[in-house]
N, C-alpha and C positions, 0 to 999 in steps of 0.2 A: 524731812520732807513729808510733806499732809498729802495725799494722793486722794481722789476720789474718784471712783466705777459709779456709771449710771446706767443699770441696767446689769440685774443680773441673773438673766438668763443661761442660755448655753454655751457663746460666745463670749458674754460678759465676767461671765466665772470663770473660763479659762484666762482672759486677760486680767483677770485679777491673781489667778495663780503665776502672774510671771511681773509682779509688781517686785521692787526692791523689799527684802526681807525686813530691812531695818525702818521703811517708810511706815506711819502711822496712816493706816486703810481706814476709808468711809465708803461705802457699800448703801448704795441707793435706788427703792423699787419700789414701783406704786403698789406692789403688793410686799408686804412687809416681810412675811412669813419666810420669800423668797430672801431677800435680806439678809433676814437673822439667819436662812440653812447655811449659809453660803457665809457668814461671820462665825458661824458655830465651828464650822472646820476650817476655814482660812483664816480668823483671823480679824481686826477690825470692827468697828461701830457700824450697825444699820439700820438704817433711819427709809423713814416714804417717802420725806421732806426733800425738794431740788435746795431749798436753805442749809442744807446738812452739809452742802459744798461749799458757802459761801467765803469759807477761808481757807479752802485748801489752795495749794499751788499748783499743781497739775490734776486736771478733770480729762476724764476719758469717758466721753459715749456713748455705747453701745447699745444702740437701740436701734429697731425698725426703720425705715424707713420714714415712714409718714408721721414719727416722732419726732424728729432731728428739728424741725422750724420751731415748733411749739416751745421744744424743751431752751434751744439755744436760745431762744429769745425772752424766755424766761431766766435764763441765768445770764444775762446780760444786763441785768439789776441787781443780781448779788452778788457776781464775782469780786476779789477784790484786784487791787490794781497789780499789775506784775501777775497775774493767773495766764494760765496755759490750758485753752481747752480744747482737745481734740474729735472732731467728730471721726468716730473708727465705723458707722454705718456704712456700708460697703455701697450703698447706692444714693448715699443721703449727703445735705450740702447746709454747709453754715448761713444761713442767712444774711444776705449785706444789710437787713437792718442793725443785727446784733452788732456786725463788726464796728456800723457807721453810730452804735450808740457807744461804744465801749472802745475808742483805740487803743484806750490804757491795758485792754486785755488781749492777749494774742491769741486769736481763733486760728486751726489748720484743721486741714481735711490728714488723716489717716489712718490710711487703708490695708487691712491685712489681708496679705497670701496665707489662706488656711483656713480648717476649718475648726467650728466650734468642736469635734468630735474629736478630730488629732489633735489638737490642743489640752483638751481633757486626759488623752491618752499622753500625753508626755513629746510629743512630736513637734517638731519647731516649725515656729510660723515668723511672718516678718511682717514688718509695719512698714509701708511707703508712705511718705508725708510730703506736703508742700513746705514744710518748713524750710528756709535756706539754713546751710552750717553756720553753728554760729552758738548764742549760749540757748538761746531756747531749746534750739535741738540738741544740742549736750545733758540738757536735764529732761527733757523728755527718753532719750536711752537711760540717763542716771534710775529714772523712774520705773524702767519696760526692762532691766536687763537679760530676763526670760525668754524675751526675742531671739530668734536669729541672728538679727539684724532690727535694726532702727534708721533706715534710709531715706535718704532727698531724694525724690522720683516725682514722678508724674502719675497721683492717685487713681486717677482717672481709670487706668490700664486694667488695676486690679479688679475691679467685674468680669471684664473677658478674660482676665487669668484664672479667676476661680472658674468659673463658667464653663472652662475649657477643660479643666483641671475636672471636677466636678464629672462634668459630660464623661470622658475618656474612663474616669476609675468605676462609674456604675456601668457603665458600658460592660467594659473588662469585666465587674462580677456578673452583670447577666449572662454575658457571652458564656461565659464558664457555667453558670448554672443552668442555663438549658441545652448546651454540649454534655453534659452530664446527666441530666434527665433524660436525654436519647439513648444512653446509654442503658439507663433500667435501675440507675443507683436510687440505696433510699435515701428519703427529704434530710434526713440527719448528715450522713455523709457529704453531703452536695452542699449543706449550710457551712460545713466545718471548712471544704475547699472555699468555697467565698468569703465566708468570714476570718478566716486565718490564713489559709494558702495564699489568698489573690492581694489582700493587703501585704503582706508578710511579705510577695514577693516584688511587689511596685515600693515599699520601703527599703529591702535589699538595697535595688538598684537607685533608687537616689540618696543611702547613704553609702554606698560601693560596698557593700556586704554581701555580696554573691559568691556561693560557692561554682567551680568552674560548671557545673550543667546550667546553672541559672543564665552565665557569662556567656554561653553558649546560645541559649535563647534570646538572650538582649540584644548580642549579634546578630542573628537570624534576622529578629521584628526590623532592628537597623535597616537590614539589605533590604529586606521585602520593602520599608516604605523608600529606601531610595530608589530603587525599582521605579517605584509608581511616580515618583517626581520625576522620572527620564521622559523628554518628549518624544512624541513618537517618531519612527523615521519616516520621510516624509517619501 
């Protein structure tokens, strides 16, 4: 299987580090340089060219935003027939001219829960796709098995899921760093607690790795927010 990343960035180069090992990588950036770093230690050809795709079998996205129309509707003349392209831009959407030039190629939206950082760090992220089951989406997991998951959902979602996701874990480390600056601690000590404590312990708990005082707090935050969803008595 021929696989090709566009876009490799932060996100982009994590999703390339969860490509099938045995697939042949093409690695594609209008900055080249970007490219070759990211071929130099994963693996694969990189090229600046959107042509550097044009015979691979599954294409994955990963770009900006306000790249997504441009680039899909430029690979909408070199795809070849039977290609699979993914737009995985978390806020970004395939074009219906692309789809309405190219039916022979199967355009989908998807969307990963995660971020570019956990991702880099080894932490599992998942792909939501419009694709139905079926063989498309079999070779697209054939392609991602680094994923969590490779799922039929409703793409759409994942914005407000990272968003939310997002919100809540900088939250969490501010919270903690300026609870600890009131305290009188120095800037080293208080980076170490956000930076390793606060991750360290919001990873625990969603992969069930707590030891019992963590289990104890997890329980606590529980009560407290169902507390706050009790209405009041009237």
């Amino acid at each position: 299987m021929k696989i090709a990343i566009i876009g490799c960035g932060l996100m982009g180069s994590g999703v390339a580090s969860l490509v099938a090992p045995e697939a042949e990588l093409i690695l594609i950036d209008r900055d080249l340089s970007r490219a070759e770093a990211l071929a130099s230690t994963r693996g694969g050809t990189a090229s600046a060219d959107l042509s550097a795709a044009a015979d691979a079998d599954v294409i994955a996205a990963v770009l900006p935003a306000p790249a997504v129309a441009e680039t899909f509707l430029a690979l909408a003349g070199l795809l070849r027939r039977g290609a699979i392209a993914l737009d995985m831009a978390t806020k970004g959407a395939v074009p219906p001219e692309a789809k309405a030039a190219r039916p022979d190629v199967t355009f989908a939206e998807a969307k990963i829960i995660g971020s570019g950082i956990g991702v880099s760090l080894g932490l599992k992220a998942m792909l939501v796709t419009d694709l139905q089951e079926g063989e498309a989406l079999r070779a697209v997991r054939g392609a991602f098995p680094g994923f969590a998951d490779v799922a039929h959902g409703d793409p759409g979602l994942v914005p407000a899921i990272n968003a939310r996701g997002a919100y809540h874990g900088i939250r969490a480390a501010v919270e903690a760093e300026e609870e600890l600056r009131r305290m009188g601690l120095p800037e080293t000590w208080i980076q170490c607690a956000s930076g390793c404590l606060v991750p360290g312990s919001v990873i625990g708990l969603s992969q069930n790795r707590m030891g019992e005082f963590n289990r104890r707090i997890a329980e606590q935050v529980r009560q407290e927010l169902r507390g706050k969803e009790r209405p009041e008595a009237e």
